[in-house]
VODRENNU-124449 format. One line per 4 residues: number of its first residue (from 0); their letters; for each residue x, y, z of C-alpha. Coordinates in nm, 4 decimals, m for minus. Example, Ala and Ser with C-alpha at 12.3 -4.5 7.8 and 13.67 -1.06 7.14 Angstrom:
0> as> 1.2300:m0.4500:0.7800; 1.3670:m0.1060:0.7140
***
This chain:
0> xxxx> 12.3543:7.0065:15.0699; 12.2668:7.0396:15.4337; 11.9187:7.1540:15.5551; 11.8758:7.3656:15.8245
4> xxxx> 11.5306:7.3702:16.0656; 11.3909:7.7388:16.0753; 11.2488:7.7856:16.4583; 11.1119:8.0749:16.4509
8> xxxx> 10.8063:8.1621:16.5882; 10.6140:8.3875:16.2675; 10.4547:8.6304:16.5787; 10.7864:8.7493:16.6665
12> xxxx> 10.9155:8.7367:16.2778; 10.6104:9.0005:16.2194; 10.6830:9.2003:16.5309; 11.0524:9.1938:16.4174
16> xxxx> 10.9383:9.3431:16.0552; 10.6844:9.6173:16.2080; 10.9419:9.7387:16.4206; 11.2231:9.7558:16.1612
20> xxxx> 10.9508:9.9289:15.9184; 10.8902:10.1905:16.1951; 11.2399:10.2386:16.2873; 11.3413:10.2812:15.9186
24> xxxx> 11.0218:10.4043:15.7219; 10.8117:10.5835:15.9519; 10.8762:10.8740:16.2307; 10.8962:10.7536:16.5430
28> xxxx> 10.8368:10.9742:16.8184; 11.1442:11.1250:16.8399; 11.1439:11.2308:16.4404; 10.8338:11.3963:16.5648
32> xxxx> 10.9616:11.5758:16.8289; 11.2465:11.7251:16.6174; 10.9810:11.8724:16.4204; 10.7477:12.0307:16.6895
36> xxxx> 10.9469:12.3140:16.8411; 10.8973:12.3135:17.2166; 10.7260:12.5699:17.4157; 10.7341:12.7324:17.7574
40> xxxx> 10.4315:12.9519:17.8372; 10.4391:13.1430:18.1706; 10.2051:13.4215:18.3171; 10.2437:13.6984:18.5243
44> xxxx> 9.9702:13.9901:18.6370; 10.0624:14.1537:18.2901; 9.9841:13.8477:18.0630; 10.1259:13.5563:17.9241
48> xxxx> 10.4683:13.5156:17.7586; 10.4897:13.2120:17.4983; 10.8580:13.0662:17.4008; 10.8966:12.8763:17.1194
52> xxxx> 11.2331:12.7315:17.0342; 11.3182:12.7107:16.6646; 11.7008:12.7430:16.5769; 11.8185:12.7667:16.2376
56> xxxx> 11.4994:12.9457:16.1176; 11.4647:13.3248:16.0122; 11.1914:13.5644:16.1116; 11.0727:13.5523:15.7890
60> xxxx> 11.0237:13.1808:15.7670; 10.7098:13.2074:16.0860; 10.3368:13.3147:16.0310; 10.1377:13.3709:16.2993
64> xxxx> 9.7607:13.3902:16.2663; 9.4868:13.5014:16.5301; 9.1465:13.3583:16.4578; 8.9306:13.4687:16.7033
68> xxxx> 9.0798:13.3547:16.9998; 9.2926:13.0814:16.8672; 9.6345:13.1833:16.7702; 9.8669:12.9575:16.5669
72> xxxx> 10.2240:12.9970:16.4859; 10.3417:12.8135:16.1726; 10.6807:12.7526:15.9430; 10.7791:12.6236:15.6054
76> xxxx> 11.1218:12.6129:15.5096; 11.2153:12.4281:15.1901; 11.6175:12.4314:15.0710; 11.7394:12.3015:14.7735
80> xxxx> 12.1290:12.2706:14.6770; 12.2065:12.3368:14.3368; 12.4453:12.1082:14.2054; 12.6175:12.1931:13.9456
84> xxxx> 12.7087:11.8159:13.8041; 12.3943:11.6469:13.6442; 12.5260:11.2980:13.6584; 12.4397:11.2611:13.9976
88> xxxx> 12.2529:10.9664:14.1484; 12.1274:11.0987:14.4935; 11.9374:11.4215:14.5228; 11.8298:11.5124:14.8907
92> xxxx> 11.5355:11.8237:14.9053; 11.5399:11.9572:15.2607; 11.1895:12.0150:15.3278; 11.0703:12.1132:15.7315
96> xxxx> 10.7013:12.2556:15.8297; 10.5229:12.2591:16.1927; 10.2021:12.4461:16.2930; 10.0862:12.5153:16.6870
100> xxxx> 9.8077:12.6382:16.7753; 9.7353:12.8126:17.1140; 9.3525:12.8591:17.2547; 9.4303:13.2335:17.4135
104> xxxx> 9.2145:13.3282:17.7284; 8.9556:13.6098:17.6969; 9.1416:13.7855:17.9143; 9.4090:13.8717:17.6257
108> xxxx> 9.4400:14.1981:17.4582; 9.4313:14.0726:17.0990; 9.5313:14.4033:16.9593; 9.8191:14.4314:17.1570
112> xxxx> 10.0103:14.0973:17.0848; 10.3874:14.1276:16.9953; 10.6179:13.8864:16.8220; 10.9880:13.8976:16.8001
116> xxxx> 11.2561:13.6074:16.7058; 11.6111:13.6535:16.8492; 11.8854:13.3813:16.9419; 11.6662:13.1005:16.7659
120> xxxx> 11.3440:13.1778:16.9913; 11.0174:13.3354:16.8754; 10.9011:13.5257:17.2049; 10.5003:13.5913:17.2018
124> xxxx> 10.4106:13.8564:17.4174; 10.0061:13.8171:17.5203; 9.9342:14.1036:17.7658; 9.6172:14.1279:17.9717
128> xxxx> 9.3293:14.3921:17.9067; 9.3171:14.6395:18.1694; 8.9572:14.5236:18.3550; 9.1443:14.1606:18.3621
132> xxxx> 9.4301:14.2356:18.5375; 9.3093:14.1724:18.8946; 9.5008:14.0617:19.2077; 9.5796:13.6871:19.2083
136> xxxx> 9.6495:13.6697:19.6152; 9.4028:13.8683:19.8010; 9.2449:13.7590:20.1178; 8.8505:13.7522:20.1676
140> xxx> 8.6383:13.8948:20.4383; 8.3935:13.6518:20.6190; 8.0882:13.7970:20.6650
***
């Protein structure tokens, strides 16, 4: 029987083991990104348009609240297979949820937000009440 020296430092043996814990038991960052849909917001003198890319879903899988002036746009989507064998040994549940929420100006006009989902993107539409729709570029008078 032959022995055999073990130089390793134990720092780097525990930062080897934290690492392959995070890379195989917890969500990195880019698990976490696959489950926040991204967003482009952009405004115009008419309001605010909010994108929100989410493939695969259905209009019926979103919920969007308004809460005073905080609106948040939600999903839960759980799929099962059936399987019609009962000797299996491996069972996978397909389970996917996110929840944004959005701090909306004062200038919106709650009761005239619109929602619609085509092409996997939700579309927001936040328009502007009238008395906030002023000129952004306007040049001032020096008295």
């Amino acid at each position: 029987m032959n022995l055999i020296r073990f130089n390793q430092d134990p720092v780097s043996l525990l930062s080897e083991l934290m690492e392959d814990i995070d890379r195989n038991f917890i969500w990195g960052s880019a698990g976490l990104r696959q489950m926040m849909p991204a967003v482009n917001i952009s405004e115009n003198e008419d309001g605010f348009m909010l994108e929100m890319a989410a493939p695969g879903l259905k209009k019926s899988d979103f919920k969007i609240n308004l809460d005073n002036n905080v609106l948040t746009i939600s999903s839960e989507k759980q799929e099962e297979q059936e399987d019609s064998k009962q000797n299996y040994s491996c069972k996978e549940f397909n389970f996917s949820s996110f929840s944004r929420s959005f701090t909306l100006p004062k200038s919106i006009d709650f009761d005239k937000i619109k929602a619609d989902y085509k092409d996997g993107i939700l579309r927001v539409s936040l328009p502007k009440r009238e008395d906030a729709k002023v000129a952004l570029n306007r040049q001032i008078e020096i008295a």
